[in-house]
C-alpha positions in Angstrom: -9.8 38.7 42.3 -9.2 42.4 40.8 -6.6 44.2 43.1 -6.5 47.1 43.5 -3.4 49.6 44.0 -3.5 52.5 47.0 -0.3 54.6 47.3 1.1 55.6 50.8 -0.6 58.5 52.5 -1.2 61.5 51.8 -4.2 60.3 49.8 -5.0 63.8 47.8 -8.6 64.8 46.3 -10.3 67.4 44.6 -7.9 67.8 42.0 -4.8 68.6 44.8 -1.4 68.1 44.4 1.6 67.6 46.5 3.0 70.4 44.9 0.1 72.9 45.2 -0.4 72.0 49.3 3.3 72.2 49.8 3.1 75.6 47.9 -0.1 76.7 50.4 2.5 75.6 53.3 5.2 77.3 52.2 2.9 81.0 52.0 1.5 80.2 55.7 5.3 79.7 57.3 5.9 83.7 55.4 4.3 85.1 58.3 6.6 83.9 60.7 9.5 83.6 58.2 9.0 87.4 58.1 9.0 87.8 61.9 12.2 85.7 62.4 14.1 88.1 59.6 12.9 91.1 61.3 13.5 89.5 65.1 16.5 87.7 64.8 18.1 90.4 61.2 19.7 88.7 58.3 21.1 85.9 60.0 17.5 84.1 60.6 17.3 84.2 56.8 20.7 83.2 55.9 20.4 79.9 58.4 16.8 79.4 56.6 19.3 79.5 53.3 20.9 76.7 54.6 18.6 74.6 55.6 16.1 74.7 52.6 19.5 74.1 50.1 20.9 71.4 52.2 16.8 69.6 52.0 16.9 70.2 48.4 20.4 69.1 47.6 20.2 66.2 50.2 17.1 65.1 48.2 18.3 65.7 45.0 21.6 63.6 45.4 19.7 60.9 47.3 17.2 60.6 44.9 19.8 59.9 42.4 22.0 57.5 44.4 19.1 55.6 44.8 18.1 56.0 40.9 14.6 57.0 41.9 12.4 59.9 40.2 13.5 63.0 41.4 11.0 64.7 44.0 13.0 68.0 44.5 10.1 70.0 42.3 7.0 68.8 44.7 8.8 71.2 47.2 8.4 68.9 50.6 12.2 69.5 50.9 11.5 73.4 51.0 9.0 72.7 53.5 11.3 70.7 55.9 14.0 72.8 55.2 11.9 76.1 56.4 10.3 73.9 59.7 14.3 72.8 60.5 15.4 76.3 60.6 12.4 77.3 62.5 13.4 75.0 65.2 17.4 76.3 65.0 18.8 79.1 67.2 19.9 82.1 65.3 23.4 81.4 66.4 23.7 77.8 65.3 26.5 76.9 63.4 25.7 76.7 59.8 27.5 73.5 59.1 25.0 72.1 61.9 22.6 73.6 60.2 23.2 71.9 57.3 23.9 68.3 58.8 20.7 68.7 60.0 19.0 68.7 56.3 21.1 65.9 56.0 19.7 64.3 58.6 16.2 65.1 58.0 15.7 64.1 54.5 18.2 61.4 54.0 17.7 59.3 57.4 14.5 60.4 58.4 12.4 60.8 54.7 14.2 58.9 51.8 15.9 55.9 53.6 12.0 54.6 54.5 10.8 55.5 51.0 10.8 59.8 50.6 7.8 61.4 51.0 4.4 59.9 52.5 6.6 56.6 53.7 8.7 58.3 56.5 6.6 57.4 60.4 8.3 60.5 62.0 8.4 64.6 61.0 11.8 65.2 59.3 12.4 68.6 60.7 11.4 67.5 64.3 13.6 64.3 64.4 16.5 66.4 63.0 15.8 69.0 66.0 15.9 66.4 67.9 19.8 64.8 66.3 21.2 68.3 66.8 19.7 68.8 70.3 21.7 65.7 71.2 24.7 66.4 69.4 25.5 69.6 69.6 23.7 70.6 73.3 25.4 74.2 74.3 24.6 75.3 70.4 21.1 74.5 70.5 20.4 75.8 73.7 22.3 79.4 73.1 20.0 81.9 72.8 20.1 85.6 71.7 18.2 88.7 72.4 15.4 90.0 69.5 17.0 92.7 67.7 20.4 92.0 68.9 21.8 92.8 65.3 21.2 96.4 66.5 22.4 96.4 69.3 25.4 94.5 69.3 27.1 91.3 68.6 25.4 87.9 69.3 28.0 86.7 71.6 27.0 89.6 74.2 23.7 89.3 73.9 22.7 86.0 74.6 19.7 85.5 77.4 17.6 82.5 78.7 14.8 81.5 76.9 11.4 82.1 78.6 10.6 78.4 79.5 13.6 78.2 81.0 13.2 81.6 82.9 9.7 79.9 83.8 11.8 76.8 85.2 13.9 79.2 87.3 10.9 81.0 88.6 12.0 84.3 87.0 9.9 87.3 85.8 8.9 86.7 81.9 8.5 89.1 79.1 5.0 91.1 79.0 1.8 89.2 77.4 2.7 92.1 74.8 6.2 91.1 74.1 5.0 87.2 73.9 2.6 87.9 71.5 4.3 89.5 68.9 7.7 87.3 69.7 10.1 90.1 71.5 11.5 87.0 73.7 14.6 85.1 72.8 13.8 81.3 71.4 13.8 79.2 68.0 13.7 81.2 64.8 10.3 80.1 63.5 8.5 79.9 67.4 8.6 83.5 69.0 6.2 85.7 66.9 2.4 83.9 68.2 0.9 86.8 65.9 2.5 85.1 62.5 1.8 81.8 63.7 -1.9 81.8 64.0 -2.0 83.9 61.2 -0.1 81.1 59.3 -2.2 78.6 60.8 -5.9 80.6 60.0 -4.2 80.6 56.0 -4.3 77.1 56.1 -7.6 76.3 58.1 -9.1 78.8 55.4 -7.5 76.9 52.3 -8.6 73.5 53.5 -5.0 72.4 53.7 -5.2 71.4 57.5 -8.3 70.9 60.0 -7.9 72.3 63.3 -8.7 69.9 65.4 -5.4 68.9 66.4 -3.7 72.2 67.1 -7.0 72.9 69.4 -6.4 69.9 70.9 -3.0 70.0 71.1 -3.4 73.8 72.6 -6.3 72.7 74.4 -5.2 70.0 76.7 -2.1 72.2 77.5 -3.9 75.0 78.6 -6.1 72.9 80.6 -3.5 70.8 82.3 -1.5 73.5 83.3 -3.9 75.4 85.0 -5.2 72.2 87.0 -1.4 72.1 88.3 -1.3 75.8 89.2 0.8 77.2 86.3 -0.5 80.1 84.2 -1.7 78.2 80.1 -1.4 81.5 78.7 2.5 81.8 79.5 2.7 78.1 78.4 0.9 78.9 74.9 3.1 82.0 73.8 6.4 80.4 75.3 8.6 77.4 73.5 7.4 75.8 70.1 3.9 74.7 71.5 2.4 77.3 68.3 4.7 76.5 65.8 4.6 72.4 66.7 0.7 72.3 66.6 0.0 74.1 63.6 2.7 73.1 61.5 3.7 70.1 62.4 1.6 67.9 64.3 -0.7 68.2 61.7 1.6 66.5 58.8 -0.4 64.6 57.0 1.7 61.6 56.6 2.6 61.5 60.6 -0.7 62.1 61.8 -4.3 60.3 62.0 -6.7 60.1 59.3 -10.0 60.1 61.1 -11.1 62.6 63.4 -11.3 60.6 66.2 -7.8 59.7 66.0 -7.2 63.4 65.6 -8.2 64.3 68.7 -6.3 61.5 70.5 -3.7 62.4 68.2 -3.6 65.7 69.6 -4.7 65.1 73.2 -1.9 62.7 73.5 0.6 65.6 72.3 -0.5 68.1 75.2 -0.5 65.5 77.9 3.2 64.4 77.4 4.6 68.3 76.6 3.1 69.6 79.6 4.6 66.0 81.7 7.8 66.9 80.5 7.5 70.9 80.9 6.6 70.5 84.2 7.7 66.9 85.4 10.5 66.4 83.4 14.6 67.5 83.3 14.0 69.6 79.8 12.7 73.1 79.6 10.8 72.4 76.6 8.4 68.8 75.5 7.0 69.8 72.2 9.5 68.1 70.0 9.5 64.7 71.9 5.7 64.4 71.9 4.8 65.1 68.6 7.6 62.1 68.0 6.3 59.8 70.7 2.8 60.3 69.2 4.0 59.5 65.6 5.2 56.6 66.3 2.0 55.5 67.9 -0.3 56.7 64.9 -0.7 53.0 62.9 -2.1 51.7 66.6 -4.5 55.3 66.8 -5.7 55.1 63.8 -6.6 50.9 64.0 -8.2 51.8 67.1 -10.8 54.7 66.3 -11.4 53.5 62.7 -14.8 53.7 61.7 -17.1 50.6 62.3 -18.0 48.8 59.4 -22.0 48.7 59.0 -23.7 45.2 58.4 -22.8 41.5 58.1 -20.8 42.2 55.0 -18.8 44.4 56.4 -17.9 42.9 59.9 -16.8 39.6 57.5 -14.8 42.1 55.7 -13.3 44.0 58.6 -12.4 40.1 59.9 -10.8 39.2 57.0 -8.4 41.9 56.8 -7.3 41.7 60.2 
């Protein structure tokens, strides 16, 4: 029998490679990598610095440890080390900052195989490390524009979900918008977002049927339990986790069906734990949760095969 070979996902066409998408990926976070410098002042860029170096050098080293091909030069490490920062308090510690590259490339990506063999985002399960680890850092927030105005250390506020929580007054629709509100670097500015997300959409990188869906069920579930879906769309990571992140190709379905459970199942359990649970904020967790279940999504919406043939097929290979 003639075997055939098939390399883990992404499976890339039309003449793409890892290095051009990551490269289309990298020009759609600008928007928002903009927004964070001019938020948040030079320290939003300087903790992006630190991020992206310690991906690239984490995956640099590892790569050699493990006398594998280097990988630095398809620039996934860029790309996780932008998404970690984006998730990171402008205040953070940078030696956190950089354990959590560590984290995120050598644990989460190369210790299951580097890139396409990892079942979890990087950046999100690193988020997730330093949320655990190091609770009062992640959870410190400062006021945009606080450079200006003074020192970090005076001018640290609640975030809005957690002023939501409290039952307090939020920033104007205005100030959500265009991301005056304290928060994750990467997550404030909903203006550089979609724009990041309709660069993508436009270059074929990403469908959009799992942000919809994602944003979708959110909006819809909160309003059926009384809350207002516009606050809960323009507050926490809900933008920045369905554009960028829940749409990874290697942690997300194939098929479109899958897609939409895919994202469906992401809404459900943020707005559970937004509302339900002990934690402000459920993006993080459910993009997780809903990675590991993608091998069970994706065997359950696969297309039917057509005919005798392939139903003895279909058998065979289960």
């Amino acid at each position: 029998m003639e075997k055939w070979i098939v390399s883990p996902s992404p499976h890339l066409r039309q003449g793409d490679t890892t290095r051009k998408l990551m490269g289309d990926v990298i020009i759609a976070l600008c928007p928002a990598l903009a927004g964070s410098g001019f938020l948040f002042g030079p320290r939003a860029l300087l903790v992006v610095l630190v991020t992206v170096a310690s991906c690239v050098l984490s995956e640099y080293l590892c790569r050699r440890v493990m006398k594998r091909d280097n990988t630095i030069g398809d620039l996934s490490a860029v790309v996780t080390g932008i998404l970690l920062a984006f998730n990171l308090p402008v205040g953070i510690n940078l030696f956190m900052a950089a354990f959590g590259g560590v984290v995120a490339i050598v644990v989460v990506k190369q210790m299951f195989g580097g890139i396409g063999m990892n079942f979890v985002n990087p950046a999100l399960t690193a988020r997730i490390v330093l949320m655990s680890s190091f609770p009062t850092a992640m959870s410190t927030w400062s006021e945009p524009f606080y450079y200006v105005k003074g020192g970090a250390d005076a001018l640290t506020t609640a975030s809005p979900l957690a002023l939501m929580a409290q039952g307090e007054p939020l920033p104007s629709y205005t100030d959500l918008f265009l991301g005056v509100r304290a928060g994750c670097l990467g997550e404030t500015c909903a203006v550089a977002l979609l724009l990041g997300g309709a660069y993508l959409v436009a270059r074929r990188v990403i469908k959009p049927v799992i942000p919809l869906c994602f944003i979708g069920t959110v909006a819809v579930l909160t309003l059926l339990l009384g809350q207002n879906p516009l606050e809960h769309i323009l507050t926490g990571g809900l933008l920045l986790g369905a554009i960028f992140m829940a749409t990874d190709y290697t942690t997300s379905p194939l098929t479109t069906k899958g897609r939409v459970v895919f994202g469906v199942g992401c809404g459900v359990i943020t707005v559970l734990i937004r509302v339900f649970g002990a934690l402000p904020e459920g993006v993080s967790f459910s993009i997780i949760l809903m990675n590991i279940l993608v091998p069970h999504i994706e065997r359950l919406t696969r297309p039917k095969p057509f005919g005798e043939e392939g139903k003895r097929r279909e058998k065979a290979g289960s």
